[in-house]
C-alpha positions as CSV (number, residue, x, y, z in Angstrom):
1,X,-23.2,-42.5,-17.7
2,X,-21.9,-43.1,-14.2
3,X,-18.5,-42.3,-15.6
4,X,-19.4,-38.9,-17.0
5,X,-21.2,-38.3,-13.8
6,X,-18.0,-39.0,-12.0
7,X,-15.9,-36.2,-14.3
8,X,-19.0,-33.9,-13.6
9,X,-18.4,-34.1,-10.0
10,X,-14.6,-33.5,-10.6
11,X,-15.1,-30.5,-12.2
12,X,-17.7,-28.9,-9.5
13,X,-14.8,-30.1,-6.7
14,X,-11.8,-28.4,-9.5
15,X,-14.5,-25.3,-9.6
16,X,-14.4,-24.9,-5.9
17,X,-10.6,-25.6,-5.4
18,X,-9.6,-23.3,-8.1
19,X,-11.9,-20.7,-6.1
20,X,-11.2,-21.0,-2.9
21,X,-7.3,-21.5,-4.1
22,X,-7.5,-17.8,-6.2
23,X,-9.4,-16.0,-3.0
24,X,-6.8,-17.1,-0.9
25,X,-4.1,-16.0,-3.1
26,X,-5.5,-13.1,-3.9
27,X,-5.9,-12.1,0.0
28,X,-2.3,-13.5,0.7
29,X,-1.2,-11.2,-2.3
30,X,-3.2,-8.2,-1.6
31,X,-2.7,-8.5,2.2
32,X,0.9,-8.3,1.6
33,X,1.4,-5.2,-0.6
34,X,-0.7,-3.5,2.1
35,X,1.0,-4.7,5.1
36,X,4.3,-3.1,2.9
37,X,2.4,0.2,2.7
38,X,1.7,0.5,6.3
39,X,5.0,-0.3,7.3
40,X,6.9,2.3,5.0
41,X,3.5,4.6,5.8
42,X,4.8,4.5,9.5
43,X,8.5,5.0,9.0
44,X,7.1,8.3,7.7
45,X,5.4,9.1,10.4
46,X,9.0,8.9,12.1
47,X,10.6,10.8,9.4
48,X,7.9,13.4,9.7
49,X,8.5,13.6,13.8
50,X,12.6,13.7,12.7
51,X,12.1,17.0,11.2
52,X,9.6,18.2,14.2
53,X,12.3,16.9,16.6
54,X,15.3,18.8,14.5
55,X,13.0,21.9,13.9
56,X,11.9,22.6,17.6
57,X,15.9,21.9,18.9
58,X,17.2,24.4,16.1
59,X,14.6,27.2,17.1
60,X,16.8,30.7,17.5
61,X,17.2,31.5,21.9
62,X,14.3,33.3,23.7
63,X,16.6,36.2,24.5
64,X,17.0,37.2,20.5
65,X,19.6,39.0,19.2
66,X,19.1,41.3,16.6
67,X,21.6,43.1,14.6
68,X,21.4,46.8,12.2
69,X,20.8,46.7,8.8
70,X,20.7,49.8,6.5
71,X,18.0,49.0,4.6
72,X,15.7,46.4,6.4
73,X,16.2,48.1,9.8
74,X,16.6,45.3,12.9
75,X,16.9,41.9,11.5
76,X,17.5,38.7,13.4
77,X,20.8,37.3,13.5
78,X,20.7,33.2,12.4
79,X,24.1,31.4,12.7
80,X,24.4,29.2,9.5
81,X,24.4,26.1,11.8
82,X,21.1,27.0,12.4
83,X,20.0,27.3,8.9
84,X,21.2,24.6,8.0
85,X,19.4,22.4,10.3
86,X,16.2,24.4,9.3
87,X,16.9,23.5,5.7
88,X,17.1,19.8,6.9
89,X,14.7,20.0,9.1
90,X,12.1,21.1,6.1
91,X,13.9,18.4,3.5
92,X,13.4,15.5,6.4
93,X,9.3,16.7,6.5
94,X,9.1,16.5,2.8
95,X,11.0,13.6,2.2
96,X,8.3,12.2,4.8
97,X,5.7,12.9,2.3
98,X,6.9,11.8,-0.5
99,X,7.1,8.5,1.7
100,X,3.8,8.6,3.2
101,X,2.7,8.8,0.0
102,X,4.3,6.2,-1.9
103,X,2.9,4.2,1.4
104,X,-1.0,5.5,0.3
105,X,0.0,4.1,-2.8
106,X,1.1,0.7,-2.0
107,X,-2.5,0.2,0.1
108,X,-4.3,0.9,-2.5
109,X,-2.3,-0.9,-4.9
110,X,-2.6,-4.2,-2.5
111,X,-6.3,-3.4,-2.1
112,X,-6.6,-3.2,-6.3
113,X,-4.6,-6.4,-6.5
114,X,-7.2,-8.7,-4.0
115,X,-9.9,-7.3,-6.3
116,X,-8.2,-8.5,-9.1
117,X,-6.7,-11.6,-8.5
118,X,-10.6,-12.5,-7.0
119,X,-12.3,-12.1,-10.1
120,X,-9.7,-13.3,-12.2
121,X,-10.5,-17.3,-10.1
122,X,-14.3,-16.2,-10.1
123,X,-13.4,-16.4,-13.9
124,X,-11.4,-19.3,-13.6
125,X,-14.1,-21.1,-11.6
126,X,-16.5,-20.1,-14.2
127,X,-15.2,-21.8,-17.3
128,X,-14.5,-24.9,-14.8
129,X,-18.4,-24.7,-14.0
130,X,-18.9,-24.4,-18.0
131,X,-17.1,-27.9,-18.3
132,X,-19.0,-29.5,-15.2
133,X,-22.2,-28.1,-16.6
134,X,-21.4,-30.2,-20.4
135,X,-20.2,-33.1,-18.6
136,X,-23.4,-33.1,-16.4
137,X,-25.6,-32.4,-19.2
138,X,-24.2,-35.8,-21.0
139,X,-24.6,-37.5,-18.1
140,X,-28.5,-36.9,-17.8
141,X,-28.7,-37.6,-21.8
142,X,-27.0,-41.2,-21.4
């Protein structure tokens, strides 16, 4: 009887270990992925402010000079060193949003995994706290 007892109380201690043991894992875990997601969320904040930075330096001279076109009329003359660094400029912003993004995604992901990987031990502890309920239940019978 005292025996049985004994294993009961092991299992309740295993019940809490494996618990407290899958909580913090799944925190460790989860924390992780989003700590990832912030970090590559930033660097697009920094790609994003690339493309302002390359944007605003590329903008065509105060003092514009215009050129004659037949059919449009008075058209803006843009050296192709110039479009070109408004074509990067633009691919530099996106690319920061497909980053951002792909951060957004990691959080959530990281947030989805703690969720998981704490019910998953709630589960585990449960089917301990099956066996310490059996062994306690043989302990009161003997």
């Amino acid at each position: 009887s005292s025996s049985v007892g004994f294993i009961a109380t092991t299992f309740g201690v295993l019940a809490k270990t494996v618990r407290i043991t899958g909580d913090t894992a799944a925190g460790v875990l989860g924390s992780s992925i989003k700590l990832v997601g912030m970090a590559i969320k930033s660097s697009a904040l920094q790609l994003d402010e690339a493309g302002k930075w390359m944007e605003d330096k590329h903008r065509p001279p105060k003092n514009k000079e215009f050129h004659r076109d037949e059919k449009r009329g008075y058209r803006l003359m843009k050296s192709t060193r110039t479009t070109r660094s408004i074509i990067l400029s633009k691919s530099i912003k996106m690319m920061g949003n497909v980053v951002e993004e792909i951060g957004y995604l990691l959080i959530k992901t990281g947030a989805a995994t703690e969720s998981l990987a704490s019910l998953a031990s709630a589960m585990a502890e449960g089917s301990v706290r099956i066996l310490e309920d059996a062994a306690d239940g043989i302990a009161r019978t003997s």
